[in-house]
N, C-alpha and C positions, 0 to 999 in steps of 0.2 A: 519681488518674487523671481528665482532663479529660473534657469527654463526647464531644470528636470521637476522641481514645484510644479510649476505651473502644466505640463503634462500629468503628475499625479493626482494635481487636480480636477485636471478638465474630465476622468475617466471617472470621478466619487460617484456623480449622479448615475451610472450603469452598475455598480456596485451593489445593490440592494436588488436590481430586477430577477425573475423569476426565473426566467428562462424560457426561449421556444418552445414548443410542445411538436415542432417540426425543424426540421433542418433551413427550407424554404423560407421559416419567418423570422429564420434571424437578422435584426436591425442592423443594416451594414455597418452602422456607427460601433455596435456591441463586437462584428467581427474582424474588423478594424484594430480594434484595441485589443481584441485577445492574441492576434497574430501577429500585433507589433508588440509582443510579450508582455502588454500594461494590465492585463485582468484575468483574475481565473477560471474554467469554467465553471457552468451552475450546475450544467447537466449532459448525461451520454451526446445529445444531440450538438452541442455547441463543441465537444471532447471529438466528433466523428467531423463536424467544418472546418477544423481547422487544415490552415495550410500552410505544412510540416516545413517545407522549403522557407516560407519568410521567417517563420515562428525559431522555425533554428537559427539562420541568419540574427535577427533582431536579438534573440537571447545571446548570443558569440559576440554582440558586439556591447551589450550591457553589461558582461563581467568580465569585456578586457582583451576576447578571442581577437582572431581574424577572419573577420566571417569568409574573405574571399580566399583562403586557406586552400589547400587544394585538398588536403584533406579532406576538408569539409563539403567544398564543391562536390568530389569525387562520391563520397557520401549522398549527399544529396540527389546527385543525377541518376542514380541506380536506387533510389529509393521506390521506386514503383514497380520493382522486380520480387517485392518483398510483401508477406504479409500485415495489415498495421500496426500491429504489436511490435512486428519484427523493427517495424520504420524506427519506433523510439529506442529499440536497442541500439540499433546503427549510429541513429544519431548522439547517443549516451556514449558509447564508445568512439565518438571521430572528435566530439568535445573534452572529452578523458583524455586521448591521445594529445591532444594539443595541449589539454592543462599541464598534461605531465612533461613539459619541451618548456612550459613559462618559466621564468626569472622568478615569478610570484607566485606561484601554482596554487598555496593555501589560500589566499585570499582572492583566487579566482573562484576556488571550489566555496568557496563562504559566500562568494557573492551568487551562486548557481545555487545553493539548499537556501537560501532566502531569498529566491526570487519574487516576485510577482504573481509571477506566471507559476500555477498549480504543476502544469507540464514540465516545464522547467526544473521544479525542484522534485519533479518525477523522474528525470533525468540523472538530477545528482543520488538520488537513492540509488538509480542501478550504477553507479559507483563504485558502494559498497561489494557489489558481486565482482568487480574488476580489480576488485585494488590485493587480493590476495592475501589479506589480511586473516590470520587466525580467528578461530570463531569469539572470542571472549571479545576482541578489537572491533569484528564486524561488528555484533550485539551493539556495541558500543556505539559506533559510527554511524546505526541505524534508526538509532533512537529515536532524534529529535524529528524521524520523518514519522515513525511510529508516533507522534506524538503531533504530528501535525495538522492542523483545523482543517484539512480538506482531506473528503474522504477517498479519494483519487490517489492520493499521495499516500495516507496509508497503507491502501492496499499494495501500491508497489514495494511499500516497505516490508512487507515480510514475504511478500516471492520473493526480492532481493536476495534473502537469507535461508530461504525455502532450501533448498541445495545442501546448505553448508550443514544445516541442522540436522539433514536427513545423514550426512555421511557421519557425524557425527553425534548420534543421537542423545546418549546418555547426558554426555557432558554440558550438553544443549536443555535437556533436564531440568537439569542442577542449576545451571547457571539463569533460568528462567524464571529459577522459583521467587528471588526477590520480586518479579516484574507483576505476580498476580497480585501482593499486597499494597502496588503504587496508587496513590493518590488520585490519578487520572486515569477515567477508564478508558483511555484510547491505549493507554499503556496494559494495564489489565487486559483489553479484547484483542490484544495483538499478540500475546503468549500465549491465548488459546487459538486464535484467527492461525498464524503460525504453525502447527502442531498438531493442526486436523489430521485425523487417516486418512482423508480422502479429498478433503478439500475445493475446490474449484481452480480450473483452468493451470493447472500447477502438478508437478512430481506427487504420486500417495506417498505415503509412509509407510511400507510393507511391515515393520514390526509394531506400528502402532493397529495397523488393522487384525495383525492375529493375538497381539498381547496389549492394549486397550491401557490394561490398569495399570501399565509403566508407568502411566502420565498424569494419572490419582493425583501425585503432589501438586499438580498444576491447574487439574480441573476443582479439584477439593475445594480450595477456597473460594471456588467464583461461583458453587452453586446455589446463594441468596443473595448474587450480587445486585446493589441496590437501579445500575444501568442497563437499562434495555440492550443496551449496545451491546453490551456484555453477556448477557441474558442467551440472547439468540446467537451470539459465535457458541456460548457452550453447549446452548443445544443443538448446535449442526455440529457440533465434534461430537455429540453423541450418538444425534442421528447417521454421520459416519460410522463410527465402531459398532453400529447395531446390523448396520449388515452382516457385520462376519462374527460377530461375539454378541448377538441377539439376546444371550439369556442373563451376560454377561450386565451389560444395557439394565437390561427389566430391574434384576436384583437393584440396582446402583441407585437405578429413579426410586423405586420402595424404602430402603435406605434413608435417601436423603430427603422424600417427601415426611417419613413420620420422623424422622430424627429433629427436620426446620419445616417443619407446616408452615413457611406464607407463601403469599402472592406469588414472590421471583420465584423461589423454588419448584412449585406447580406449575408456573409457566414454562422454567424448563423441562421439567420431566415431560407435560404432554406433548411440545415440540419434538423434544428429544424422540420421542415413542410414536413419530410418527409414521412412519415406514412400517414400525412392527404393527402397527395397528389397521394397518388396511391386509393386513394379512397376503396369505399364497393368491 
């Protein structure tokens, strides 16, 4: 057994645990390994321990960087001048910067979107938002993070593109429509996740909150979808447009309640409806 083996091994048995329920009781063993980039996290609380100076380091030198870069140093040192979010932009962009100066650049970035570490390939998502890439190409580029087993990672995946879709809305549309009929529903809850009016911690979409039913061809087909996952992104994109298109909303859930009576459908509409229904 080689020695990168044998480290992939030594981490299987933390693989399966649950997670803290506090910051304090994470098993220095579990924090260890997530900071030397070998595990992902499980939960907010082991996502808020980590410590972003090794974790960048240790990832810089698993797909080839220089961690002692001064880039990177330089990055690093003024990290605490910034707020957390802000930290993994920084650090997305001092890794980017460097990838873009490699001899091998693609297969640094292939070794960053498969990393280990959930963060990590958190990292290479906001990529996508740096590389200047047309929206058809982003979409494109963003995928397999849209697509990917941790829910961390997804979500970075469509603020990533959050921006580009809004400058470009229609087209963003259109080109979204194949992604409600995909096969996996991480790919379906990320055209709507995506697309919200209002969304969370992210740019609204000023003409999706006053004109809603632009976006019909995207919500249309996901409202008896068989994922929960799916289920509740459509109904906060509707519980979004119900603030400013309230009647707009009502009609839609009526609609689509007698037109597909089951389960998913009714679980969306009363989510959906639920703003309107606590009333003034």
């Amino acid at each position: 057994m080689d020695a990168a083996v044998a480290v992939v091994a030594s981490v299987d048995h933390l693989k399966t645990r649950k997670g803290a329920f506090r910051i304090a009781l994470i098993p220095p063993e579990v924090l260890r390994a997530l900071n030397d980039g070998l595990l992902e996290t499980v939960n907010l609380n082991e996502f808020l321990a980590l410590e972003l100076p090794q974790l960048a380091r240790s990832v810089a030198g698993h797909v080839g960087l220089d961690a002692t870069s001064e880039r990177l140093v330089d990055t690093i040192a003024m990290l605490g001048a910034f707020k957390p979010m802000q930290r993994h932009t920084h650090i997305a962009r001092a890794l980017y910067d460097l990838t873009s100066l490699h001899a091998e650049r693609d297969a640094v970035a292939h070794r960053l979107a498969t990393h280990a570490s959930d963060v990590a390939r958190c990292w290479a998502a906001q990529w996508v938002t740096l590389s200047g890439l047309p929206l058809p190409a982003q979409l494109e580029a963003v995928r397999r993070f849209a697509a990917d087993s941790h829910f961390g990672v997804r979500e970075i995946a469509w603020m990533a593109v959050r921006d580009a879709v809004i400058a470009s809305l229609d087209e963003a549309l259109v080109l979204l429509q194949p992604w409600v009929f995909d096969a996996d529903p991480n790919i379906r809850r990320f055209a709507s996740e995506l697309t919200r009016p209002r969304g969370v911690w992210c740019a609204q979409i000023e003409a999706l909150k006053a004109e809603p039913w632009r976006a019909l061809p995207l919500i249309e087909p996901l409202r008896a979808d068989s994922s929960r996952y799916v289920q509740n992104s459509v109904a906060n994109w509707l519980n979004d447009a119900s603030k400013t298109q309230g009647e707009w909303v009502e009609k839609l859930c009526k609609r689509w309640v007698a037109e597909s009576d089951t389960d998913a459908t009714r679980y969306i509409a009363k989510r959906a409806l639920r703003t309107l229904s606590k009333g003034p």
